[in-house]
N, C-alpha and C positions, 0 to 999 in steps of 0.2 A: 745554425742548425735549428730545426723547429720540428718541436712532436706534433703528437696527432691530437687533434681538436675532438673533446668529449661532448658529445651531441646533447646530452642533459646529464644534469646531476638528480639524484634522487635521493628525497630528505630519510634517514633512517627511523625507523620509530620511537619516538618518544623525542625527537632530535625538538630542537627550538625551531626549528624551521619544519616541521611535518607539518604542519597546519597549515602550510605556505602552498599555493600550485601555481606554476611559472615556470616557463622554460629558464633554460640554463644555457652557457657551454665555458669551457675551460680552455684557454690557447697558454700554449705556455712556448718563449721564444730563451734564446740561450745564443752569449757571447762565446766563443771561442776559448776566451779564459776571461776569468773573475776579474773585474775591472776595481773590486773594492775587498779587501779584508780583514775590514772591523766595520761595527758598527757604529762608532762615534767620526769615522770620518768619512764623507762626501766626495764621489766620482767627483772628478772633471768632464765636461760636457768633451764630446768629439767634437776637431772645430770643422768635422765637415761631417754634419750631419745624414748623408745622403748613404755613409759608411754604415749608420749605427742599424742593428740586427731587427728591431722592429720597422725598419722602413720596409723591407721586402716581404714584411707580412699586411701591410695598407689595405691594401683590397680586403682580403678577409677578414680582417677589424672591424672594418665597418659592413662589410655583411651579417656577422656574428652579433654586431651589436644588432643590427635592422632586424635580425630572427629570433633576438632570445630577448627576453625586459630584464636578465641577468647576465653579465659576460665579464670573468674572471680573466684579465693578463698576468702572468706568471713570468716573468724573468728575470735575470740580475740586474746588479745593480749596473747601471749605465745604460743596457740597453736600448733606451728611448719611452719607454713608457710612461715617465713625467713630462718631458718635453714633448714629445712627437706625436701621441695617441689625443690627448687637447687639438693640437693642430690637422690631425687628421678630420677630426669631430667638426671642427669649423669649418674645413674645406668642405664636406659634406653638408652642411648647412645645416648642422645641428646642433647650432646655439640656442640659449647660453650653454655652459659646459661649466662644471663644478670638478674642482678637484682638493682632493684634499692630501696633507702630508702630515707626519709626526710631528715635525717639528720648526718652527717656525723660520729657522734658516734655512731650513729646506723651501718651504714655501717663498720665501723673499726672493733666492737664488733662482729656482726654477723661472718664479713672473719674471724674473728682469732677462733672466736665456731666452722665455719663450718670446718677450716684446720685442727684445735685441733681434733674435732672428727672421720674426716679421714684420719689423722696421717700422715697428710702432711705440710711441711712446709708453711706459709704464703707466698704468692709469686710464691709460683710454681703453683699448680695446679686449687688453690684458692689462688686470689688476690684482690685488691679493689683501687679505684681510686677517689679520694673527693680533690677539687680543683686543687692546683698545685701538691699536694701528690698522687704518682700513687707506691704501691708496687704490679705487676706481671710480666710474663713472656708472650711470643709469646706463651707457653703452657699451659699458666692456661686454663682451663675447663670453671670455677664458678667465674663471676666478680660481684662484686657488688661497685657500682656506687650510687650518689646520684642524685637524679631526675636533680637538676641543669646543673651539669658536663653531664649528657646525653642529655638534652635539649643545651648545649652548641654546643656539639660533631654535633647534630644533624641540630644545625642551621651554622654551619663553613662551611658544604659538601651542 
């Protein structure tokens, strides 16, 4: 099931973002039932991706991205939006791709699904980077990062 796609958001006043002007939109996608019911543990990847609930929203993804310089995905856990929305980004030729997760297992597990399902080794094309552990290349595509290490990166420069 997938709701309706919010054409912009608009910052409230006084909001930390009123200052801000850019488009927006908000897609929010939803599995059938909750695939996760805690937060300390981690979906299992579908082993046929072709199933998972963000693949039949693809096209619009990447519209949404090409129209707004903000674009919020919204859905549970499992859906595809760690693995799938990366890979949609690269099919569309809009490398590199940055992504980021909480927590560093999440990050490890996502790069080795996403490499596994592109038949690429870890480290090449798809790599990741969580603390002092960094496995890519000058040519990976698809990094994924943990919000820490990119808040780091970002307050160094």
């Amino acid at each position: 099931r997938v709701t309706d796609c919010v054409p912009s958001v608009e910052a409230a006043e006084g909001d930390v973002f009123s200052d801000l002007s850019f488009s927006s939109t908000t897609m929010a996608v939803s599995s059938p039932t909750s695939s996760c019911n805690s937060s300390e543990s981690f979906p299992l990847p579908s082993p046929n991706f072709a199933s998972l609930p963000i693949v039949a929203m693809k096209r619009r993804i990447i519209e949404k991205i090409l129209e707004n310089r903000v674009t919020l995905i919204v859905g549970e856990p499992g859906c595809g939006k760690s693995s799938q929305v990366p890979q949609f980004l690269l099919e569309a030729n809009m490398a590199p791709i940055l992504c980021t997760q909480p927590r560093r297992f999440a990050v490890v597990a996502v790069a080795k699904m996403v490499a596994k399902s592109r038949n690429s080794d870890l480290g090449g094309e798809v790599g990741y980077h969580i603390g002092h552990s960094k496995i890519l290349t000058e040519g990976s595509k698809i990094l994924f990062k943990t919000a820490g290490v990119l808040l780091d990166e970002m307050l160094d420069k």
